[in-house]
Residue frames as qw, qx, qy, qz and C-alpha x, y, z in Angstrom:
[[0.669, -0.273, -0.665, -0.188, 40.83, -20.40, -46.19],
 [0.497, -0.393, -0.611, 0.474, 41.94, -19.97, -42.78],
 [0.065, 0.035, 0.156, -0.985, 40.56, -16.28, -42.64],
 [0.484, -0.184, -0.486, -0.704, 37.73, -17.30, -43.78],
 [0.681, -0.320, -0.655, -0.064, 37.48, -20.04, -41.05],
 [0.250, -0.050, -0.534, 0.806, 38.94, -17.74, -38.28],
 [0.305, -0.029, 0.016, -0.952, 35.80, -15.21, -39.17],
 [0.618, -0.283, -0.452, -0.578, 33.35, -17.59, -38.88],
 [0.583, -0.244, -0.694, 0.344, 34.30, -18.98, -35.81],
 [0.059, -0.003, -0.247, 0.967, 34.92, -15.47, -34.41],
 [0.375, -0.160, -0.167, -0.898, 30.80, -15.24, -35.55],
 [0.677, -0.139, -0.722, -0.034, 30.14, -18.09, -33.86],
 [0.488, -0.277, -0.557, 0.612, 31.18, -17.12, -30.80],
 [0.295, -0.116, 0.027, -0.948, 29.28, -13.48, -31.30],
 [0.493, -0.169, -0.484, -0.703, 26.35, -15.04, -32.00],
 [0.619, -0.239, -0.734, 0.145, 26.36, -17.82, -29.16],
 [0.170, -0.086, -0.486, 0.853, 27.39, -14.92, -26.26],
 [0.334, -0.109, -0.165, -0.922, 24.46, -13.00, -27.75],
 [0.593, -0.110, -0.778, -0.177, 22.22, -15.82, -27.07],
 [0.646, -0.086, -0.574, 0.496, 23.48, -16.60, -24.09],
 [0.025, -0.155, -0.463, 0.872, 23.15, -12.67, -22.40],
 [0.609, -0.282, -0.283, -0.685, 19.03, -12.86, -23.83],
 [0.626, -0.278, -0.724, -0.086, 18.71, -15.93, -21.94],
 [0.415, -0.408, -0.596, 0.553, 20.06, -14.42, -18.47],
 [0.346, -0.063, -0.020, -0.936, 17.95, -10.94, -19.44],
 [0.665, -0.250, -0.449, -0.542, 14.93, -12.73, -19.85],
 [0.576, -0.459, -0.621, 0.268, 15.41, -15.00, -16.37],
 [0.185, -0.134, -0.378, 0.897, 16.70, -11.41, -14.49],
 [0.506, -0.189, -0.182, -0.822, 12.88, -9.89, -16.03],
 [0.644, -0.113, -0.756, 0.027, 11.59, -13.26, -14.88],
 [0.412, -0.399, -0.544, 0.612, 12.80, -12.64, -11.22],
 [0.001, 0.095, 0.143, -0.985, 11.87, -8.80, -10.94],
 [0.519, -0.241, -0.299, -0.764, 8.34, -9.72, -12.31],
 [0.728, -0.326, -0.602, 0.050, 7.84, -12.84, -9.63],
 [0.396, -0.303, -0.563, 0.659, 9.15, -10.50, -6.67],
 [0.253, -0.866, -0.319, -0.289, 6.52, -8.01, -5.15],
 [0.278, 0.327, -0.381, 0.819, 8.94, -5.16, -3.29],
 [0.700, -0.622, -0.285, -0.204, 7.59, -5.09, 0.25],
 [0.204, -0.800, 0.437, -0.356, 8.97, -4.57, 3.42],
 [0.538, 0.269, -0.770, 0.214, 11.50, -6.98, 5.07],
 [0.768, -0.518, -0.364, -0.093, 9.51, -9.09, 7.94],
 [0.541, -0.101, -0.456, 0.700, 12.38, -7.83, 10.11],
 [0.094, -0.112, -0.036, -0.989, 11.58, -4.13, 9.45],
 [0.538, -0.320, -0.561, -0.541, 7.67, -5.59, 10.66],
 [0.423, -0.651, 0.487, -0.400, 8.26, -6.72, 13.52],
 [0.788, 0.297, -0.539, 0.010, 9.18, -10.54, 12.24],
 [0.644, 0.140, -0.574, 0.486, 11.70, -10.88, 15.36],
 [0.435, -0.620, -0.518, 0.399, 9.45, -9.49, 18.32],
 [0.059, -0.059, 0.079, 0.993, 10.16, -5.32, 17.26],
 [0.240, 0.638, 0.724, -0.107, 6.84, -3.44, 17.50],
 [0.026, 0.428, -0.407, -0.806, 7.42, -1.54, 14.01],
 [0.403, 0.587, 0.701, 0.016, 4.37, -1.80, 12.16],
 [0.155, -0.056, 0.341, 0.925, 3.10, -0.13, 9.21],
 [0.140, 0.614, 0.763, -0.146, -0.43, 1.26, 9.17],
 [0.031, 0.261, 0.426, 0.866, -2.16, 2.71, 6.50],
 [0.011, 0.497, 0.646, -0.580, -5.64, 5.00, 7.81],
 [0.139, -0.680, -0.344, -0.632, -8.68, 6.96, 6.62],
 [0.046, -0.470, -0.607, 0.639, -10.67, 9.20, 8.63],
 [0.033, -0.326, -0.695, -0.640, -13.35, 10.47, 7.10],
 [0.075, 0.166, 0.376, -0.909, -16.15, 13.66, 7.94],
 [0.158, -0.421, -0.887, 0.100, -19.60, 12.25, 8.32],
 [0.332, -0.731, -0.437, 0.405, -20.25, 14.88, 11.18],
 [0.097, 0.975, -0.021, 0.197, -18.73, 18.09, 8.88],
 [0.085, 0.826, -0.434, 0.349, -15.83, 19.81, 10.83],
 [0.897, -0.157, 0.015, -0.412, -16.42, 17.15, 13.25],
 [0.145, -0.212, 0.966, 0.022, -14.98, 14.15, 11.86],
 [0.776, 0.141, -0.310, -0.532, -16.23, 11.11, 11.04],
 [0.973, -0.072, 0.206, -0.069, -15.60, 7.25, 11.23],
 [0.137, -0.766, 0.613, 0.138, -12.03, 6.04, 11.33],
 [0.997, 0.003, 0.070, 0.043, -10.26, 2.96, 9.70],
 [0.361, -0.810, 0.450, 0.101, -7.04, 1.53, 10.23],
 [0.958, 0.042, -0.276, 0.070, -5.16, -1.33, 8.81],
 [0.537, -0.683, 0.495, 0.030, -1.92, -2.56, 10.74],
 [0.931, 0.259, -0.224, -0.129, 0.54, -4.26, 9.26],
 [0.175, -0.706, 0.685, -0.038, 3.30, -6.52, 10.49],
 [0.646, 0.234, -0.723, 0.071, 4.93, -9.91, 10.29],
 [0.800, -0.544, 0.114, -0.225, 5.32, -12.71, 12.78],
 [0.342, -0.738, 0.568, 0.126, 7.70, -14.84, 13.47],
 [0.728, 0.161, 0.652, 0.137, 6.87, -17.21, 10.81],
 [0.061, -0.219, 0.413, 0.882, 8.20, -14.17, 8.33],
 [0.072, 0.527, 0.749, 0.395, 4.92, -13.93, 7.02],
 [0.184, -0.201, 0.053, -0.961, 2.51, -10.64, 6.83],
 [0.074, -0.571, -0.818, 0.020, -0.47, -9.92, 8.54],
 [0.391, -0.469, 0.106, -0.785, -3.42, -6.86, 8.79],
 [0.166, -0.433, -0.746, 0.477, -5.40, -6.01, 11.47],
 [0.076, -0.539, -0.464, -0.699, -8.28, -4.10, 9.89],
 [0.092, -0.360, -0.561, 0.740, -10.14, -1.75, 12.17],
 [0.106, -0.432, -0.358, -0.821, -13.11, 0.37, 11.31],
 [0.071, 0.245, 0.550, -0.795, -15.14, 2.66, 13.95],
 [0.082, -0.644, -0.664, -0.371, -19.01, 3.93, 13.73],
 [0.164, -0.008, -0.296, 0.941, -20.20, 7.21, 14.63],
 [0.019, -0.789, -0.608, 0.085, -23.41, 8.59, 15.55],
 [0.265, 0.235, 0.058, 0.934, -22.75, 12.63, 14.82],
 [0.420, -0.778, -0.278, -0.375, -25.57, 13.29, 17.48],
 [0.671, -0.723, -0.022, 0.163, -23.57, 12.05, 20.27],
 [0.588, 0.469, -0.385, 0.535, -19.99, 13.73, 20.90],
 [0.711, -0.483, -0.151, 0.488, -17.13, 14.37, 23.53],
 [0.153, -0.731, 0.191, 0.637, -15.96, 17.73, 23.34],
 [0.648, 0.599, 0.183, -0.433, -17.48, 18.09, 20.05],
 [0.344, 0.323, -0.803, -0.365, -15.82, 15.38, 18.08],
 [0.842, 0.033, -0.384, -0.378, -18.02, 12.19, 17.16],
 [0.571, -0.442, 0.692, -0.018, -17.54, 9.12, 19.87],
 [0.451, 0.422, -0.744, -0.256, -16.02, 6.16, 17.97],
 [0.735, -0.213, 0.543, -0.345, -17.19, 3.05, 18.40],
 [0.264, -0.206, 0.896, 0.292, -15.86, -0.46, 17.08],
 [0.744, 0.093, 0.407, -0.522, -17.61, -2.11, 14.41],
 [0.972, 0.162, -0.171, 0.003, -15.83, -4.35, 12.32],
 [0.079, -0.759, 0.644, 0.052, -11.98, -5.32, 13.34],
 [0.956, 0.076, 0.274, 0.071, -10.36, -8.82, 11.82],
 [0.333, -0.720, 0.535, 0.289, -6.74, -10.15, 11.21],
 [0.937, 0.306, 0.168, -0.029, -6.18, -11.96, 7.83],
 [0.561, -0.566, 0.451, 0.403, -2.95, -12.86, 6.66],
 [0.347, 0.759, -0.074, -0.546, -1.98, -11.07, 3.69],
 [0.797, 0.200, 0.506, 0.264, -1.16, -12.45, -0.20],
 [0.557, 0.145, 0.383, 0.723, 0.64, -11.96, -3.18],
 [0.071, 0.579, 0.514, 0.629, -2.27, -9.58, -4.98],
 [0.321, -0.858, -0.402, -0.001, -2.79, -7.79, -1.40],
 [0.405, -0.407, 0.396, 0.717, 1.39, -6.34, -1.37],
 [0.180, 0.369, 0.512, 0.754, 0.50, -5.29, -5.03],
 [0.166, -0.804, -0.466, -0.330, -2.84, -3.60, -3.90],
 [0.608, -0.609, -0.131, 0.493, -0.61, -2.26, -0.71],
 [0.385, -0.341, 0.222, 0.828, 2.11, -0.48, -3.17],
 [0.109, 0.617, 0.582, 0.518, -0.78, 0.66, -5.59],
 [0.358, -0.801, -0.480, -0.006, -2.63, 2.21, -3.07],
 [0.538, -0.520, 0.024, 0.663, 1.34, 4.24, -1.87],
 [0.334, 0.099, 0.433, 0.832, 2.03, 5.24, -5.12],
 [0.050, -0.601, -0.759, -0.246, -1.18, 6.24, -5.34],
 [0.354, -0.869, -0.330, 0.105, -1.26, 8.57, -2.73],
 [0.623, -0.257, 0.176, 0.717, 1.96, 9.70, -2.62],
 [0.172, 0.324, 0.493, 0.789, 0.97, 11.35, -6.29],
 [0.337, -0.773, -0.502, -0.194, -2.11, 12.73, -4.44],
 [0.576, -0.351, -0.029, 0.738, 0.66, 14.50, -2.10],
 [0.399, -0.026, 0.338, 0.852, 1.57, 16.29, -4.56],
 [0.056, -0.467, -0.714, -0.518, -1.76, 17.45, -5.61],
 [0.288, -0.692, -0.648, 0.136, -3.38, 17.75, -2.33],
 [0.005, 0.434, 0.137, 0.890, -5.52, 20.98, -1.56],
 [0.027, -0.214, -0.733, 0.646, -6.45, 22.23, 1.92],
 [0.290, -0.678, -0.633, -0.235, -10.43, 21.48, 2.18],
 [0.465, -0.613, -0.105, -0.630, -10.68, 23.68, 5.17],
 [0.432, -0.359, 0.634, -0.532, -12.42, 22.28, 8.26],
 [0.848, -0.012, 0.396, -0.352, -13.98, 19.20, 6.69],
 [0.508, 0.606, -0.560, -0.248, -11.90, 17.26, 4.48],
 [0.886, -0.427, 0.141, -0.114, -10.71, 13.77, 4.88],
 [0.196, -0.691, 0.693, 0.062, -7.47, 12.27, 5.84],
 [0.939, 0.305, -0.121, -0.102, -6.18, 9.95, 4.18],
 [0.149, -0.773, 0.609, -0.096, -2.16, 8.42, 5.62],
 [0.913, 0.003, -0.260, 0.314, 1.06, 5.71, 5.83],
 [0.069, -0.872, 0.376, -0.306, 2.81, 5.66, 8.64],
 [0.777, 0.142, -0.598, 0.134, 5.60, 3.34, 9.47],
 [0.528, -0.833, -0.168, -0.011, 5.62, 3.79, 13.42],
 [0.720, -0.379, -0.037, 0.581, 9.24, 4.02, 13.68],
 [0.225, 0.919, 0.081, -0.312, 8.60, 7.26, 11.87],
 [0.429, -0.267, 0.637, 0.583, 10.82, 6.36, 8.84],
 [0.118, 0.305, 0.609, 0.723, 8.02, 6.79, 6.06],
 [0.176, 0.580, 0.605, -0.516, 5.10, 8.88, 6.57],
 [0.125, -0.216, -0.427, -0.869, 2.75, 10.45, 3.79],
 [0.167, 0.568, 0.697, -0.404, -0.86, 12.11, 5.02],
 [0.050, -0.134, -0.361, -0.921, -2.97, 13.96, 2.57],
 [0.051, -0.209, -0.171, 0.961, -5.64, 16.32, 3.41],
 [0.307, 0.172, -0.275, -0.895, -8.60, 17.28, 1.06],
 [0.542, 0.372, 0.522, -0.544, -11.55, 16.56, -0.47],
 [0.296, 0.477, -0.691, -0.455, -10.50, 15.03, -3.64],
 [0.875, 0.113, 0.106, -0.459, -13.04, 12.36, -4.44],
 [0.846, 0.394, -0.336, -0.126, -10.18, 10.10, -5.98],
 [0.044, 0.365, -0.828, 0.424, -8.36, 9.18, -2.52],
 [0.639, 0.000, 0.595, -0.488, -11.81, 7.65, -1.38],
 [0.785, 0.503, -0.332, -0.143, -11.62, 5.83, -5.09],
 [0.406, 0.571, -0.693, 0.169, -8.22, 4.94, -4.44],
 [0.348, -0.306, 0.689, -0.557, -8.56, 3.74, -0.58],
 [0.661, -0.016, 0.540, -0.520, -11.75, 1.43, -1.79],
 [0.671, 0.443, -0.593, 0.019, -9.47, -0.39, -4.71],
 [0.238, 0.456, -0.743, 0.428, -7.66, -1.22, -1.42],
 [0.632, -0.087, 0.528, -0.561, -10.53, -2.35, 0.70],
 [0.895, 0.304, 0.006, -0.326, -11.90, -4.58, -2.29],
 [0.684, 0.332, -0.648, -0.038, -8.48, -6.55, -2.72],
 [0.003, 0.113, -0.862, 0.493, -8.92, -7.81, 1.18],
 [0.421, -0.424, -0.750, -0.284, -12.82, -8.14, 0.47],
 [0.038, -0.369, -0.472, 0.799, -13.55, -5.72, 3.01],
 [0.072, 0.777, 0.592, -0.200, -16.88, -3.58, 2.48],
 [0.269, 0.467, 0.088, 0.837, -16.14, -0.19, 0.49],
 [0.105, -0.504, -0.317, 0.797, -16.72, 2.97, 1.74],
 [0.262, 0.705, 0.592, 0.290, -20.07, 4.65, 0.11],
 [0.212, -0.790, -0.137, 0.559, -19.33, 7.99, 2.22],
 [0.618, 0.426, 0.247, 0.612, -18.70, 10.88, -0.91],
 [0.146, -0.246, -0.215, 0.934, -17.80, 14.41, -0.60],
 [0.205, 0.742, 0.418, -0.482, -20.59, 17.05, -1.09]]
């Protein structure tokens, strides 16, 4: 009798622990799906540093040339929150300066970034990154496609004419509701 009651206690207490480490798996998945990995508003400039991260196209309109540049900026204030600063230029590929296209402004605005725009942010890395790996030198006309944390701690730039970085780039325009880019390769 008392083996009998020692072993069922003994499964008692299996069974409760067991219980007990699902519940704090399931809250630790919990937390790792509610946090979006992102840079620390210090590493932003959060505390007056002017470390920014800015992701860029550039893109050949004009051929060898060039083309029409965009920029985003990102960085934090002091209210630990993110923000872009979008940039995009216009070119005319009649008129140049020592035979690259002038740039001129034509859309630039600062919006202060959400949950689903840090997801679209580390899509868009990963994204490229893999494209890295891939990437094949176009030549003289290809477009550029880059992250570059200014304090030169991450950088990735890729190169070519691979129709699925100007895909990828205008997933990333459309989760800030920016205007795509129609521009395709030849």
């Amino acid at each position: 009798m008392k083996k009998a009651l020692l072993t069922l206690s003994i499964l008692l207490l299996l069974i409760s622990c067991e219980k007990k480490n699902d519940k704090i798996q399931k809250e630790d998945t919990k937390i790792e799906k509610d946090t979006v990995a992102f840079f620390d508003p210090t590493d932003l400039g959060a505390f007056g540093s002017p470390i920014r991260l800015l992701i860029y196209a550039n893109f050949h309109e004009c051929g060898e040339w060039g083309g029409h540049e965009e920029s985003f900026e990102f960085f934090a204030k002091e209210d630990r929150k993110f923000y872009v600063r979008f940039k995009r230029s216009k070119v005319d590929c009649d008129k140049r300066l020592y035979g690259r296209p002038i740039q001129q402004p034509e859309i630039s605005k600062e919006i202060q970034l959400s949950k689903s725009n840090i997801i679209a942010i580390n899509n868009y890395i990963s994204k490229l990154v893999h494209s890295k790996i891939k990437e094949r030198y176009p030549g003289h006309a290809g477009q550029s496609f880059g992250v570059i944390k200014t304090d030169s701690t991450f950088m990735i730039n890729v190169y070519d004419n691979n129709n699925e970085n100007l895909d990828n780039y205008n997933k990333l325009l459309e989760s800030f509701k920016i205007e795509k880019v129609s521009y395709k390769n030849h």
